[in-house]
GUTISE-928202 format. One record per residue: x negated, y negated, z of N, C-alpha, C in turn. Coordinates in steps of 0.05 Angstrom, whole numbers, plus 5000, padded with zeros to 4 digits. Atoms other than C-alpha are relative to their C-alpha. Example, Ala and Ser with C-alpha at 12.3 -4.5 7.8 and 13.67 -1.06 7.14 Angstrom:
BEGIN
4982 / 5024 / 5000 / 4754 / 5090 / 5156 / 4982 / 4976 / 5000
5016 / 5024 / 4999 / 4727 / 5021 / 5143 / 5015 / 4978 / 5014
end
This chain:
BEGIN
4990 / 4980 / 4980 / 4002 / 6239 / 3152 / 4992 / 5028 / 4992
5009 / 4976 / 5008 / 3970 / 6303 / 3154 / 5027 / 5018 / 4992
4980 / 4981 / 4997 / 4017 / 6364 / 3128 / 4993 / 5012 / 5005
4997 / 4978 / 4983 / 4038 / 6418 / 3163 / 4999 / 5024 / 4984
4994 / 4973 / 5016 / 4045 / 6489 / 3137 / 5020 / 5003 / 4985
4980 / 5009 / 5005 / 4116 / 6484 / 3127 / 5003 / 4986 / 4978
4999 / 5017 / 5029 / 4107 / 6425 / 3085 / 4991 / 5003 / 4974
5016 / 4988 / 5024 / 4065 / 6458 / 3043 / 5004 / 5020 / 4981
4982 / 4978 / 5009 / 4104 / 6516 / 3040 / 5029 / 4991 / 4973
4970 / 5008 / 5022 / 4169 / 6468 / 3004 / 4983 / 4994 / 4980
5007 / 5019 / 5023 / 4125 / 6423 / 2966 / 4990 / 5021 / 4978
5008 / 4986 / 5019 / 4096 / 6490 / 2932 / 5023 / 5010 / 4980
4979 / 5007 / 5014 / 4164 / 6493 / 2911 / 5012 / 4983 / 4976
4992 / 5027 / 5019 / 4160 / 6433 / 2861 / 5013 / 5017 / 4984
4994 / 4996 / 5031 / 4170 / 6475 / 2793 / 5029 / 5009 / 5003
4972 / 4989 / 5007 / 4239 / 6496 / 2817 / 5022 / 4982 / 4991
4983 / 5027 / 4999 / 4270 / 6422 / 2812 / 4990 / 5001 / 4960
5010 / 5007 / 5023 / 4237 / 6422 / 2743 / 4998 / 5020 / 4976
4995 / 4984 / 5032 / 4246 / 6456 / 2667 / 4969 / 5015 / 4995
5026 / 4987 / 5013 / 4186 / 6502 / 2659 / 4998 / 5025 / 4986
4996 / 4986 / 5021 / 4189 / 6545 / 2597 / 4987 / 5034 / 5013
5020 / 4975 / 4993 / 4172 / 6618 / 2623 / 5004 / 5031 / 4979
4999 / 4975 / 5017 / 4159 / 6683 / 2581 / 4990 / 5030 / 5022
5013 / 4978 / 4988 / 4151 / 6758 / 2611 / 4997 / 5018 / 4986
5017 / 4987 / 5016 / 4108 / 6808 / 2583 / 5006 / 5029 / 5013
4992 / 4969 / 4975 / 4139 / 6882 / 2610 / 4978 / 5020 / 4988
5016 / 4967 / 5009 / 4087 / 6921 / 2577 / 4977 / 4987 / 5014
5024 / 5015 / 4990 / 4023 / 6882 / 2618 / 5017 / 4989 / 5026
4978 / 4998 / 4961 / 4082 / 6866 / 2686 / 4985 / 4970 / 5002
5018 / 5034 / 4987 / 4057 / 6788 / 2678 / 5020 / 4982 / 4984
4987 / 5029 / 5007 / 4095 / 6722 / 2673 / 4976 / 4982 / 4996
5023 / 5018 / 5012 / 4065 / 6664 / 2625 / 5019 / 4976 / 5003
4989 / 5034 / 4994 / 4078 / 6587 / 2632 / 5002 / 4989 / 4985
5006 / 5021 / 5028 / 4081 / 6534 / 2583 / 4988 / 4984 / 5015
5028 / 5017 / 4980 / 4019 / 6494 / 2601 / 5012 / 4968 / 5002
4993 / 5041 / 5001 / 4056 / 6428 / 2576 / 5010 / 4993 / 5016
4980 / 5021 / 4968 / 4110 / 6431 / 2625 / 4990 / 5002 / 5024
5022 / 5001 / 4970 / 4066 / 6451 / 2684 / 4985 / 4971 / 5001
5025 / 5010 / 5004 / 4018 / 6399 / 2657 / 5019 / 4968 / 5007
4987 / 5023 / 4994 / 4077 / 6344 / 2651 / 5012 / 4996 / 5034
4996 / 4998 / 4976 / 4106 / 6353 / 2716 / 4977 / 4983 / 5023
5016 / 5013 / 4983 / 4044 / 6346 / 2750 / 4981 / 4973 / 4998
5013 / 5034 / 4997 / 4007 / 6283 / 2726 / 5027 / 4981 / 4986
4982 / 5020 / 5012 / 4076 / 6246 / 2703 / 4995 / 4989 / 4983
5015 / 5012 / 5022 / 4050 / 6234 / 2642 / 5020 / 4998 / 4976
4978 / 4997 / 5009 / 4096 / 6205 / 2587 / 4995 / 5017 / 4983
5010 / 4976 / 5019 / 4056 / 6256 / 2540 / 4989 / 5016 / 5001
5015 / 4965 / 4986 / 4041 / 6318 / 2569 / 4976 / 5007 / 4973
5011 / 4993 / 5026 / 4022 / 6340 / 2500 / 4978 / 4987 / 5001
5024 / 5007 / 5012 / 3970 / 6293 / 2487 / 4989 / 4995 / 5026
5019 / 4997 / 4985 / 3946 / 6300 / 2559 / 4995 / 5021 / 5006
5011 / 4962 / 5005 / 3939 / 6376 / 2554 / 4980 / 5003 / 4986
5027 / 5009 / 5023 / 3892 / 6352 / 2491 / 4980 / 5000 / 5009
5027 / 5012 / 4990 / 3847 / 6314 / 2523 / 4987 / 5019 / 5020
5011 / 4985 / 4971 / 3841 / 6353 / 2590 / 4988 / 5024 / 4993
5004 / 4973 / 5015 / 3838 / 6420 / 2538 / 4973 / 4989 / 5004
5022 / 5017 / 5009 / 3779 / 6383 / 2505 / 4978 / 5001 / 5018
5027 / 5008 / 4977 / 3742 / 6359 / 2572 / 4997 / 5035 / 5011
5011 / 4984 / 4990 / 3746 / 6428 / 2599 / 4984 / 5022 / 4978
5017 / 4982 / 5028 / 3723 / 6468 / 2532 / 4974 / 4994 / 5003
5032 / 5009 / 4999 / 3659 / 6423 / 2540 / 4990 / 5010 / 5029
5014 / 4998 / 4972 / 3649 / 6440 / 2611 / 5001 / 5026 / 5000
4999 / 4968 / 5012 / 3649 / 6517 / 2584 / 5018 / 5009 / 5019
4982 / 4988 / 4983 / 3709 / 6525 / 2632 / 5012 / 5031 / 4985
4986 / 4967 / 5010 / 3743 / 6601 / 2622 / 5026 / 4995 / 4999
4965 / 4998 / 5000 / 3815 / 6578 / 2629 / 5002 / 4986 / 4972
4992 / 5012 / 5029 / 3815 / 6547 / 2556 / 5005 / 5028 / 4984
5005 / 4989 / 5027 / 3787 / 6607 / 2526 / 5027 / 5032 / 5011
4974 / 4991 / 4983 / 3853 / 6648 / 2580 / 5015 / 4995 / 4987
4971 / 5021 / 4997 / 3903 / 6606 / 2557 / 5013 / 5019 / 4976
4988 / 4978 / 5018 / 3946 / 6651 / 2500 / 5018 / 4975 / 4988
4980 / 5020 / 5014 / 4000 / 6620 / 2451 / 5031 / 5017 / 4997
4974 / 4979 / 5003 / 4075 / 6650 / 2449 / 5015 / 4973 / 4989
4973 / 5014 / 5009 / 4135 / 6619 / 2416 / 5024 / 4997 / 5021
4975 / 5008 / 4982 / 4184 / 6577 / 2461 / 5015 / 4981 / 4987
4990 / 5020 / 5015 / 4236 / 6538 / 2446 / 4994 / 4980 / 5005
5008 / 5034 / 4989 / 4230 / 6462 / 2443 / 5029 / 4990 / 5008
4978 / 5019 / 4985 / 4279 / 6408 / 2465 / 5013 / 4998 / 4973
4985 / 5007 / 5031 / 4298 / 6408 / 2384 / 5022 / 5024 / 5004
4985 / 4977 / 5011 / 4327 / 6485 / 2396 / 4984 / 5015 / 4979
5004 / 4977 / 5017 / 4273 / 6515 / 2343 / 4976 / 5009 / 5025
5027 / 4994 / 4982 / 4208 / 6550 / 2374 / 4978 / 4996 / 4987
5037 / 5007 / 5009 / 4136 / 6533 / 2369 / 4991 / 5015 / 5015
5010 / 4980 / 4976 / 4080 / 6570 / 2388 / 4993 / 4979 / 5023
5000 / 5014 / 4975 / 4066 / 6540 / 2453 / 4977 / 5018 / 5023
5017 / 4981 / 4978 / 4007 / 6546 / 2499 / 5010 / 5014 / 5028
4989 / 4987 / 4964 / 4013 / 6589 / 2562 / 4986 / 5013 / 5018
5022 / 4984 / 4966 / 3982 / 6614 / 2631 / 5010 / 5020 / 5006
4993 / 4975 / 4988 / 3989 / 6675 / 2661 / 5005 / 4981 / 5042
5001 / 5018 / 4970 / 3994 / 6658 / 2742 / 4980 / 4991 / 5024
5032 / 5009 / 4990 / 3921 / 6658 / 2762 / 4994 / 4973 / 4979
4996 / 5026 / 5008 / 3918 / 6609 / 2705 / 5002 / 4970 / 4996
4980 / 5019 / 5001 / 3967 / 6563 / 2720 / 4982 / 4988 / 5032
5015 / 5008 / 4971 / 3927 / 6563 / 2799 / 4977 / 4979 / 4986
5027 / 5014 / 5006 / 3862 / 6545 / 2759 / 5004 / 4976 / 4991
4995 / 5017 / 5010 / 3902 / 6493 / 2721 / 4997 / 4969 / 5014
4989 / 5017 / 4989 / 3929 / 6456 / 2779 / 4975 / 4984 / 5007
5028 / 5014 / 4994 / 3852 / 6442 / 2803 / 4991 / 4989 / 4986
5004 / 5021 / 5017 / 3843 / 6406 / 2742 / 5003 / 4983 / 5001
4978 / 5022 / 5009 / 3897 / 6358 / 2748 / 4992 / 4985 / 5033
4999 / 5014 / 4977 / 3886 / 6304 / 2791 / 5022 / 4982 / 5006
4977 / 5015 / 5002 / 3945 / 6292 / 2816 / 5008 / 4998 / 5028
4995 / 5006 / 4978 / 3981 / 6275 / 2882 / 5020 / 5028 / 5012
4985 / 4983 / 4999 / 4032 / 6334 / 2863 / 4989 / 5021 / 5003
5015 / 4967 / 5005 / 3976 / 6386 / 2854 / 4988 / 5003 / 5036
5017 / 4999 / 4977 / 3947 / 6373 / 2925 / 5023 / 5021 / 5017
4983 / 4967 / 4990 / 3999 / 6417 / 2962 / 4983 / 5029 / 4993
5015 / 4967 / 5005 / 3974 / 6477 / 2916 / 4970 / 5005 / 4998
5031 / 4987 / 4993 / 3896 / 6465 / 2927 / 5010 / 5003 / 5032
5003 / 4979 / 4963 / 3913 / 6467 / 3009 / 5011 / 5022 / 5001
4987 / 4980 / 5000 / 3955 / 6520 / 2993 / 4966 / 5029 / 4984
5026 / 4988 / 5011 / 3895 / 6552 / 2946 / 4978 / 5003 / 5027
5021 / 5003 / 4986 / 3843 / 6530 / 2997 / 5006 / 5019 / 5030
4995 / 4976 / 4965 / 3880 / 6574 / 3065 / 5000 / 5021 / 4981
4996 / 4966 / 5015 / 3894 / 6639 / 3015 / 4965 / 5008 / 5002
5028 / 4984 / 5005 / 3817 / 6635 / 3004 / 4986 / 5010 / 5026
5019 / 4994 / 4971 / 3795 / 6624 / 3081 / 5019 / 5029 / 5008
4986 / 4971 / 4995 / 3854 / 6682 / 3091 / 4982 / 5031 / 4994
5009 / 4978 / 5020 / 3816 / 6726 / 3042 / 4969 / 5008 / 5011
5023 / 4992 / 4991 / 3746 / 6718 / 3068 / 4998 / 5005 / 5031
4999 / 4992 / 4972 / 3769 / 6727 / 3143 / 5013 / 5034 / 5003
4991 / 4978 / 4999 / 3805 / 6797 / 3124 / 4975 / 5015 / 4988
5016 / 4994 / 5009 / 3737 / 6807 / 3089 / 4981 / 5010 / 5028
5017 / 5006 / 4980 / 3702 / 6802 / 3159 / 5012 / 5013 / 5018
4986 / 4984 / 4984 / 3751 / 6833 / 3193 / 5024 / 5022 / 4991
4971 / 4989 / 4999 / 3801 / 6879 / 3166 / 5029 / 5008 / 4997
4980 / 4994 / 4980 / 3848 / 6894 / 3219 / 5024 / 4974 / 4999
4983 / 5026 / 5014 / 3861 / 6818 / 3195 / 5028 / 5007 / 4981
4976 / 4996 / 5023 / 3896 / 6839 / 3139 / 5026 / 5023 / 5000
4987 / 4979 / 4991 / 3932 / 6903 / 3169 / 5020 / 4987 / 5015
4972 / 5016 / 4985 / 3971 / 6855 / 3217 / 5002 / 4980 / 4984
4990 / 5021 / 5017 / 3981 / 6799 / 3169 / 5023 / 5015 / 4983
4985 / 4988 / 5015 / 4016 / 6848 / 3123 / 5023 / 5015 / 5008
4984 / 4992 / 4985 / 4056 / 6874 / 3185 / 5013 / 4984 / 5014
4984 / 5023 / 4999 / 4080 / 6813 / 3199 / 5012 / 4998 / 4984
4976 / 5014 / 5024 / 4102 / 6792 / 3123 / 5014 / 5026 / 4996
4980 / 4984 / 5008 / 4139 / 6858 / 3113 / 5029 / 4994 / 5029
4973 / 4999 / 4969 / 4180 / 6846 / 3187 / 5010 / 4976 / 4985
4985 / 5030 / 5003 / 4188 / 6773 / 3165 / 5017 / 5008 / 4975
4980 / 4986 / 5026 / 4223 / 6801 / 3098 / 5016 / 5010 / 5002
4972 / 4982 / 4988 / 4269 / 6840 / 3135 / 4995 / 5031 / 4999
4998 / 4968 / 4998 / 4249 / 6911 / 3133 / 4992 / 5010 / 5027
5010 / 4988 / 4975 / 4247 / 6954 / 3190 / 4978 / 5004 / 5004
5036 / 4985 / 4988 / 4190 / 6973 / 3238 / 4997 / 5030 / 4987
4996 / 4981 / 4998 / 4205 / 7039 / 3223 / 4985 / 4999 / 4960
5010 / 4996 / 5024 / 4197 / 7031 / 3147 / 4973 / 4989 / 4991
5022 / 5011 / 5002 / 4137 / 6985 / 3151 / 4972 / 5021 / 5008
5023 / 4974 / 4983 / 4094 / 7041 / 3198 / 5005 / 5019 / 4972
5002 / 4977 / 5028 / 4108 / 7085 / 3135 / 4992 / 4985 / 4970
5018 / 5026 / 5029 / 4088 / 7027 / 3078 / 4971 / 5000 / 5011
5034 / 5007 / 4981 / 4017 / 7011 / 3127 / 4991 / 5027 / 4994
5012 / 4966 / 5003 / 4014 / 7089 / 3125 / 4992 / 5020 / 4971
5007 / 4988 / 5025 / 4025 / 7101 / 3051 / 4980 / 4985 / 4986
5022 / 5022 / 5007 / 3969 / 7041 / 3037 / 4972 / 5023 / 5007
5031 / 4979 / 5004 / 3917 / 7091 / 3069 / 5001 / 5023 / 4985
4990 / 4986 / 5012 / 3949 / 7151 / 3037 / 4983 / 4991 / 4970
5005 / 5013 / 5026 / 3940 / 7116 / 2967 / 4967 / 4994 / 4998
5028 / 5013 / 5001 / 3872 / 7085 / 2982 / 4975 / 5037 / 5008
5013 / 4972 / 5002 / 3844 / 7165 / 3001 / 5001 / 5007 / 4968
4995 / 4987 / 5024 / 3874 / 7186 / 2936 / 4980 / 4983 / 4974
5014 / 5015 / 5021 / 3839 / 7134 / 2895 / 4961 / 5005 / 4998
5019 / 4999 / 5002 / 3779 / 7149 / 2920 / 4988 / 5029 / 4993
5004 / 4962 / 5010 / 3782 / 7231 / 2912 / 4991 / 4991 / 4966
5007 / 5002 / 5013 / 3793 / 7198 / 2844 / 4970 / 4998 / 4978
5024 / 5008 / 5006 / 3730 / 7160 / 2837 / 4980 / 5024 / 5005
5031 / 4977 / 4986 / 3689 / 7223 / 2870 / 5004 / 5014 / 4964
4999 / 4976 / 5023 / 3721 / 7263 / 2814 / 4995 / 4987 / 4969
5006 / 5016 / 5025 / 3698 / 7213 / 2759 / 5017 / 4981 / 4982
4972 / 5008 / 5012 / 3763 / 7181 / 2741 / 4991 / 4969 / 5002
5006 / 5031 / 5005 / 3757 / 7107 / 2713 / 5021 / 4986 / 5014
4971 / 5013 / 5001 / 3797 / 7052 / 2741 / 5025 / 5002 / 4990
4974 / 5008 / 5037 / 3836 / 7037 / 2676 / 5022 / 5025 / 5007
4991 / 4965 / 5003 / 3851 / 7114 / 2686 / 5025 / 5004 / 5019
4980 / 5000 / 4979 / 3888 / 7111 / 2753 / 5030 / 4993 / 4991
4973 / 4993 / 5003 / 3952 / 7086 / 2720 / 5013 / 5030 / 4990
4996 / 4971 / 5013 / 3952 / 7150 / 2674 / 5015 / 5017 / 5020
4999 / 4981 / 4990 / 3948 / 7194 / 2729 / 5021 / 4998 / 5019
4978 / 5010 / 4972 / 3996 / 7155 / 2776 / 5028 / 5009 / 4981
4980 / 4993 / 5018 / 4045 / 7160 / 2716 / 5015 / 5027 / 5011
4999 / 4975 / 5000 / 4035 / 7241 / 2715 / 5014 / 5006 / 5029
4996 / 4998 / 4973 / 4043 / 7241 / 2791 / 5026 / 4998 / 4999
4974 / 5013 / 4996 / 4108 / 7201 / 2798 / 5016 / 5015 / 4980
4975 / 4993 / 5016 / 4149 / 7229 / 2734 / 5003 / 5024 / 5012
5006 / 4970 / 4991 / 4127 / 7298 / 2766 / 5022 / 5003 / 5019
4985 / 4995 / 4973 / 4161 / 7286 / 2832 / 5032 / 4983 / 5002
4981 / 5016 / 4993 / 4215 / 7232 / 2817 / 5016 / 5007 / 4973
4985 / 5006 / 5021 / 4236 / 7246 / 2740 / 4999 / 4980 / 4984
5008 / 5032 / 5012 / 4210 / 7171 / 2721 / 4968 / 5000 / 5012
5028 / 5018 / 5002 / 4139 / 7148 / 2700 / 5006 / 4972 / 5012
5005 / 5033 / 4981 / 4121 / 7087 / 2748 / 5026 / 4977 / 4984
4978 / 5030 / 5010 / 4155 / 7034 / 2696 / 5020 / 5006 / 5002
4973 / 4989 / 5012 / 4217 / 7077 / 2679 / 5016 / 4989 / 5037
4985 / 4999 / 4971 / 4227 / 7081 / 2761 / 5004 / 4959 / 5011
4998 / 5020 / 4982 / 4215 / 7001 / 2771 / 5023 / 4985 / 4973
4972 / 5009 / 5018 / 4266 / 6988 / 2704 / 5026 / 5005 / 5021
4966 / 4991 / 4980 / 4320 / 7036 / 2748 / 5001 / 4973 / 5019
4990 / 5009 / 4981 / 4311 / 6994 / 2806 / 4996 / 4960 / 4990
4988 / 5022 / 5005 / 4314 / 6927 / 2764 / 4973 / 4971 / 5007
5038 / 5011 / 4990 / 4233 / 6900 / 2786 / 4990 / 4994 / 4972
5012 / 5004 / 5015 / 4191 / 6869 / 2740 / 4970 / 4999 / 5007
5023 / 5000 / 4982 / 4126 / 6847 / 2771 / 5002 / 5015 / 5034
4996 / 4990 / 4977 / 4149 / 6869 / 2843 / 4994 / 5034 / 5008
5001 / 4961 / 5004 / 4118 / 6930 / 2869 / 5018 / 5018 / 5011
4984 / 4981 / 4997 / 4151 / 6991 / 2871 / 4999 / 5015 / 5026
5006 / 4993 / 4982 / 4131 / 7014 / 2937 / 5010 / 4987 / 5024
4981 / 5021 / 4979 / 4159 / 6957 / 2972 / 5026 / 5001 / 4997
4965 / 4993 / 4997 / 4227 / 6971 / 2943 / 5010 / 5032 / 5001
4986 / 4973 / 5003 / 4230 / 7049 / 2953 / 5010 / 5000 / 5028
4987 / 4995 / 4973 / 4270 / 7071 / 3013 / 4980 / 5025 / 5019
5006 / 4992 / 4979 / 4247 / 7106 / 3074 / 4991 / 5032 / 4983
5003 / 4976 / 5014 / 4261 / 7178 / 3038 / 4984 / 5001 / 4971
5019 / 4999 / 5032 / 4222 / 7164 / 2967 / 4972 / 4988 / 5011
5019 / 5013 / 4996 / 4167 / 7129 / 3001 / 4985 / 5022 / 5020
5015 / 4975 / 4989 / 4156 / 7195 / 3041 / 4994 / 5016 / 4981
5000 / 4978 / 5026 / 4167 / 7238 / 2978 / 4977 / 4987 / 4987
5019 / 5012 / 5020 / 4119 / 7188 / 2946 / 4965 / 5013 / 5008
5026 / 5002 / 4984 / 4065 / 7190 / 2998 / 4996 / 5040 / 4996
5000 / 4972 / 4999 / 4076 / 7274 / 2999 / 4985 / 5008 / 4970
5007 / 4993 / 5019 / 4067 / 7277 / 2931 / 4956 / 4990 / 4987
5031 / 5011 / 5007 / 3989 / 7231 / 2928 / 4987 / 5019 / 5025
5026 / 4981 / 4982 / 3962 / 7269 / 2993 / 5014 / 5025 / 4993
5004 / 4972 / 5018 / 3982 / 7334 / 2960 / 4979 / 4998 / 4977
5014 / 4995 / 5016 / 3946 / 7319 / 2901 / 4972 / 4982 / 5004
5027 / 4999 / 4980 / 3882 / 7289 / 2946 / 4994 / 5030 / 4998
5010 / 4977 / 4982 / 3879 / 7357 / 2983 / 4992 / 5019 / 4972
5009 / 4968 / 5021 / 3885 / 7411 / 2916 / 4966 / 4974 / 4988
5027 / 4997 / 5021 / 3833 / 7360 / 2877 / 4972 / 5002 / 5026
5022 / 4987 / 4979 / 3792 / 7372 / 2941 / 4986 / 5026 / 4985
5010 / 4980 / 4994 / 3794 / 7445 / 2936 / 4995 / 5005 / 4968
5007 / 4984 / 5022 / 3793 / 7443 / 2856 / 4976 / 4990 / 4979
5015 / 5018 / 5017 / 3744 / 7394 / 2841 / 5002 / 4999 / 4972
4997 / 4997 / 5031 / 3763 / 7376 / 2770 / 4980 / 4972 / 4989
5020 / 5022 / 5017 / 3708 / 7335 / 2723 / 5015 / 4992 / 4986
4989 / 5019 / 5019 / 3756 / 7313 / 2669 / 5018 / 4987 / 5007
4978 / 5005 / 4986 / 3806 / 7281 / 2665 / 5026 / 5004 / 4988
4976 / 4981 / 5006 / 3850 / 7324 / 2633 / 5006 / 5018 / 5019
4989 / 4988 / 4976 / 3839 / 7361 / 2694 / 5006 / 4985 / 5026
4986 / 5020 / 4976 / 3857 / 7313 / 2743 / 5031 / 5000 / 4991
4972 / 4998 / 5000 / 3919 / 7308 / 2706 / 5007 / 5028 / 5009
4987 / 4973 / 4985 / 3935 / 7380 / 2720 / 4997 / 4993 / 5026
5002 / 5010 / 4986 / 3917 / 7360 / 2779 / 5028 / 4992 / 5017
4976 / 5017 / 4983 / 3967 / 7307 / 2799 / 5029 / 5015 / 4996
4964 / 4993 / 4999 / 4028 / 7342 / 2769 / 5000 / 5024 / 5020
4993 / 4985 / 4975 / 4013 / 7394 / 2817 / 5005 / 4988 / 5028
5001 / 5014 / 4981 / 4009 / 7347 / 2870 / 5028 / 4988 / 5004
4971 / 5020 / 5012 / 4079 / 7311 / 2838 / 5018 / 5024 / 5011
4985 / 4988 / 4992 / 4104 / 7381 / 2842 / 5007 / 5007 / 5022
5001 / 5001 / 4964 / 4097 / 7390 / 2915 / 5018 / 4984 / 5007
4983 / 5014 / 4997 / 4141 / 7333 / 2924 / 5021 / 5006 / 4994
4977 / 4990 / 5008 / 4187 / 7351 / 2876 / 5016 / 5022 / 5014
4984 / 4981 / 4991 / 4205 / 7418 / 2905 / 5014 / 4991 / 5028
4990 / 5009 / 4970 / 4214 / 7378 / 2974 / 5029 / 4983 / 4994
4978 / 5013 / 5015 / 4265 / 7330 / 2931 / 5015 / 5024 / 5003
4979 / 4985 / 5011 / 4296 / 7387 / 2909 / 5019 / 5002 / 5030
4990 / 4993 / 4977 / 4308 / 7418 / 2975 / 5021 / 4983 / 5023
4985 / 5017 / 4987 / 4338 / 7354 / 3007 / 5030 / 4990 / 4991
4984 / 4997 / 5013 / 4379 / 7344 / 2959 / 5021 / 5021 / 5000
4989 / 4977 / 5010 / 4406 / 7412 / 2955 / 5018 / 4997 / 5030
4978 / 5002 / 4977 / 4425 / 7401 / 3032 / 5016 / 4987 / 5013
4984 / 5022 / 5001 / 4446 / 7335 / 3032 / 5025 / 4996 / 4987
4973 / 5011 / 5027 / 4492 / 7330 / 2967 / 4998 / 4981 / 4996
5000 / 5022 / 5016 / 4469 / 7272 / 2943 / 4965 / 4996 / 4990
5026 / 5000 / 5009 / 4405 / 7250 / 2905 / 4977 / 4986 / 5015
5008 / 5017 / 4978 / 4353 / 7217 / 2942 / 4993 / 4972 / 4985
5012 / 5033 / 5014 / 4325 / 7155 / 2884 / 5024 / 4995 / 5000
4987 / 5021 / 5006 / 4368 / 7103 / 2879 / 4990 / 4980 / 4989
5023 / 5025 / 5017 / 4358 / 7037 / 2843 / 5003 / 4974 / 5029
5002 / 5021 / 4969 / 4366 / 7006 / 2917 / 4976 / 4979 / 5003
5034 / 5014 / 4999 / 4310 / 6955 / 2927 / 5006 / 4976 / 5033
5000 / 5014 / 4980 / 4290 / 6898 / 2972 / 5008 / 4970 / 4988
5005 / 5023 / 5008 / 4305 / 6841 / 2925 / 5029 / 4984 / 5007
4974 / 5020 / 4998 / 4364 / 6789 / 2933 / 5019 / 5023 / 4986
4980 / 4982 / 5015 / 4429 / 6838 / 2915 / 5017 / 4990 / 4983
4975 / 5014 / 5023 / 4473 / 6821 / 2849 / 5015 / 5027 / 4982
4982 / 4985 / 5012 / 4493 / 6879 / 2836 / 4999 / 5034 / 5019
4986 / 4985 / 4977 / 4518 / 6944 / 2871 / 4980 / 5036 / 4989
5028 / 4977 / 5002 / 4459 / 7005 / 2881 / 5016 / 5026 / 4990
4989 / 4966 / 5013 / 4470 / 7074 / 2835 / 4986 / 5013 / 5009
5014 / 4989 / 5001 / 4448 / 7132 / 2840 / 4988 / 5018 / 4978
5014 / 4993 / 5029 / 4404 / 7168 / 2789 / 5006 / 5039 / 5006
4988 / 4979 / 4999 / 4428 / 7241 / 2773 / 4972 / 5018 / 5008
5029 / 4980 / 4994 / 4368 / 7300 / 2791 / 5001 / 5011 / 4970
5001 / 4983 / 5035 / 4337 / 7310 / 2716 / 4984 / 5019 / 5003
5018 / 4972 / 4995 / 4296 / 7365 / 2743 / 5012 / 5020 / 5009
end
């Protein structure tokens, strides 16, 4: 019987019925697996272990890249002490599943196999991916209202990156400068702000509210427009740069604040609620 979407959608669900050892890495914002229990799970094997071996083995010879991926961390065992223990990151763990020939893995290649035709039809088109992404934020629950301002700070962001690149700035570099930007205008470097609001991998942009996600966006097309007019080559001057850009924001913070009486960040987000949103004092 063919499956449906739906079906595909629970069955990708397996690992939640099941014990799978996970570690997170907050300085690199990535969750790692333990390959055994992924590995047991999916081919029911009474020895994961020694079919992690073999499968290691066959793919090492077939010069696969996910062997030489795979990292080692200390988890505990079923004794209570820890071993080191292989582990995937979550692209990884995808590449893994296409190894395993299993009846359990087939879910996550159809699931693999639509993300990819997804990927090369937004490639071809798009506008594809502009309403796909305006759909999953409605289906998530956030307003129209806040979504037209997420879609809006996506081009916002995507100008600013490229002022970057004109002005010589490396990839790698862009966190740097996003840092400078954000502590400028909010009082928290990027991580500090997705600790407040309790995020690990989850981006930060999806959980700011209506008012920080304007202040945000204020603060990157401010510091677009000055590196316009100041063209800076280094990138020590780019950072001057952005905190002027941060500052622009800032003073708009200030101002709202000042007429409101209350602060505008919070550690509010969009994730499942367990605990009851603060607010963060104005350290500027």
């Amino acid at each position: 019987m063919k499956k449906t979407e739906k079906d595909i959608k629970t069955s990708i669900k397996l690992f939640e019925d099941y014990k799978v050892r996970t570690s997170w890495d907050r300085e690199k914002e990535t969750w790692y697996f333990s390959v055994v229990d992924i590995v047991g799970i999916l081919s029911d094997s009474k020895n994961p272990n020694n079919y992690w071996k073999v499968l290691k083995n066959r793919l090492r010879k077939e010069g696969s890249q996910l062997v030489t991926s795979c990292n080692q961390l200390k988890m505990q065992s079923s004794d209570g002490k820890y071993y080191k223990t292989d582990v995937l990151d979550t692209e990884g763990v995808l590449r893994l599943v296409q190894s395993i020939p299993s009846p359990k893995a087939e879910p996550f290649k159809l699931w693999l196999a639509k993300v990819g035709r997804e990927r090369l039809d937004e490639i071809q088109d798009p506008e594809i991916a502009i309403n796909r992404a305006l759909q999953y934020y409605l289906a998530k629950g956030y307003s129209p209202e806040w979504v037209n301002q997420r879609l809006k700070s996506i081009e916002i962001r995507k100008a600013l990156t490229d002022e970057w690149k004109r002005s010589g700035v490396a990839d790698n570099q862009y966190g740097i400068l996003t840092d400078i930007l954000t502590q400028e205008w909010s009082g928290m470097k990027t991580r500090e702000y997705k600790d407040f609001k309790g995020l690990k991998k989850e981006s930060l942009r999806d959980n700011m509210s209506n008012m920080e996600l304007v202040l945000n966006m204020l603060a990157e097309v401010s510091t677009t427009e000055i590196s316009k007019e100041k063209n800076p080559k280094t990138l020590e001057e780019n950072k001057s740069v952005a905190k002027q850009g941060g500052s622009v924001a800032k003073e708009a913070r200030k101002q709202i604040e000042l007429q409101t009486g209350k602060p505008v960040i919070t550690d509010d987000n969009f994730l499942p609620k367990s605990r009851k949103p603060r607010q963060v004092e104005n350290k500027q």
